[in-house]
N, C-alpha and C positions, 0 to 999 in steps of 0.2 A: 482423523479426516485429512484427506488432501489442502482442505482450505489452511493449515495451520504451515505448512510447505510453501503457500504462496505468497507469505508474511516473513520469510526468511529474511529478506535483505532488511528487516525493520528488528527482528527479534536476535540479529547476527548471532545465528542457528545455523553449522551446516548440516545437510544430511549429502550423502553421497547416494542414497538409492534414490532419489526423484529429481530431475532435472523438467525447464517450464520447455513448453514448446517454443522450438525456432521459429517456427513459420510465424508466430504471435507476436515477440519480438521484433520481427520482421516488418510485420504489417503494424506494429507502433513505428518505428521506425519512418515506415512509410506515408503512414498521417501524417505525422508532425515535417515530412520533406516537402509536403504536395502544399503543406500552409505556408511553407518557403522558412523555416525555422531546420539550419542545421547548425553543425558545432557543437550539436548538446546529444551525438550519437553515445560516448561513453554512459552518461547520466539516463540516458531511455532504457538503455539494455540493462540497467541496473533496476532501473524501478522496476521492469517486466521483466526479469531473467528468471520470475518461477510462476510466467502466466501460466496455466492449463487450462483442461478440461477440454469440453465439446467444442466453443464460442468465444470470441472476445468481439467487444463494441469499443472504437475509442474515439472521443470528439475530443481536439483542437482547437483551443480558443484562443484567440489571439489579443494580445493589450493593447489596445492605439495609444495608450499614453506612454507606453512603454515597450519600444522595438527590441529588448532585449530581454522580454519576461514572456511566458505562455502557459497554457495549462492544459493539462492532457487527463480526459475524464471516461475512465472505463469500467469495465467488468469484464469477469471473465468466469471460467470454471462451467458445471454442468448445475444439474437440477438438484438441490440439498448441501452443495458442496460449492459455492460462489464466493467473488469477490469482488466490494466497490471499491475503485482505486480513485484520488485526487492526487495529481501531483502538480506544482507549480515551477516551471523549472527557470534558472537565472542564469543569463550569461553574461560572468563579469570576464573582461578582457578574453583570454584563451579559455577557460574555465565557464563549467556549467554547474550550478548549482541547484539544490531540489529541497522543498518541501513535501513531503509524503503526507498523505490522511488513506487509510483500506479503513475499510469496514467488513467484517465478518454476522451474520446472523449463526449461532449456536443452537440448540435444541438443547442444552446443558441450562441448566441452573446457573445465574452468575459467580455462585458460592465454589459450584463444581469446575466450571471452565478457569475462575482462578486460580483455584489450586493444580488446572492442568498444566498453567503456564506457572511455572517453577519459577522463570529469570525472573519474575516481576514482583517487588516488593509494593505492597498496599503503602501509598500516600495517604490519602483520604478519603471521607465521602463527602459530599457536596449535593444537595439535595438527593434526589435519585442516582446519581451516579458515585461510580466507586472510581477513584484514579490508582493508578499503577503506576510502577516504574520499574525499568530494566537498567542495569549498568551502563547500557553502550548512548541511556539518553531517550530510550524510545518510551511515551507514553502510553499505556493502554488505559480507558474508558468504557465499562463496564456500565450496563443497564437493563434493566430487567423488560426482557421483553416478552409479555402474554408468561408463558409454562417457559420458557427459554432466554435468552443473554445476547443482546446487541454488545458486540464488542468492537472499540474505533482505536485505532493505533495510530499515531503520532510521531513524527519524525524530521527534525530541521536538519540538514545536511548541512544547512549556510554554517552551522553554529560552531 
């Protein structure tokens, strides 16, 4: 499924055949300039550099406590193939840093969609949920949802 393409910068996966759309990127970009947050152009195009699909929605929240923190809440993709994105992005000095949370819903079995994701080595389970881990740091969080698998990916840039 194209949703496992839009988790690439968390899963550091390349594929060369699927590229996200520009205009998506663009139009994160755009949010986050019209809230008067720039500087953190490199760190945007990263988190969305494999938006698709039909649609993206993204809100812009901004911190009053903190003029150098914001957070950028969207989705994207088409109908069975989506994606929630959170990312919190940080600007120390010249530098922009991120926190990442996506969320995939699966139609797979939790048992089947982890063994589709190969990088990722079983941690634990902890109540209902199974943790993961990948080399490059990324966590995946597995849950069984209804016949199918809510899976949430994890990712500190700061770290």
């Amino acid at each position: 499924m194209k949703f496992k393409t839009a988790l690439l910068p968390l899963l550091f996966i390349s594929s060369p055949s699927f590229s996200g759309n520009p205009e998506f990127v663009a139009f994160a970009l755009k949010q986050a300039h019209q809230q008067g947050f720039n500087g953190c152009d490199a760190a945007i195009k990263k988190v969305y550099e494999n938006a698709g699909g039909s649609d993206i929605r993204i809100n812009v929240t901004k911190h009053s406590d903190n003029p150098n923190q914001f957070t950028m809440t969207g989705t994207w993709g088409s109908k069975g193939d989506s994606v929630f994105s959170n990312a919190t992005l940080f600007k120390v000095g010249s530098q922009c840093k991120y926190d990442l949370t996506s969320i995939v819903q699966s139609s797979k079995s939790c048992m089947a969609y982890s063994k589709e994701m190969s990088a990722f080595d079983y941690v634990a389970e902890t109540g209902d949920y199974i943790w993961m881990k990948n080399s490059g740091g990324v966590n995946m969080l597995l849950h069984p949802a209804g016949t199918g698998c809510s899976a949430t990916f994890t990712y500190d840039q700061k770290a």
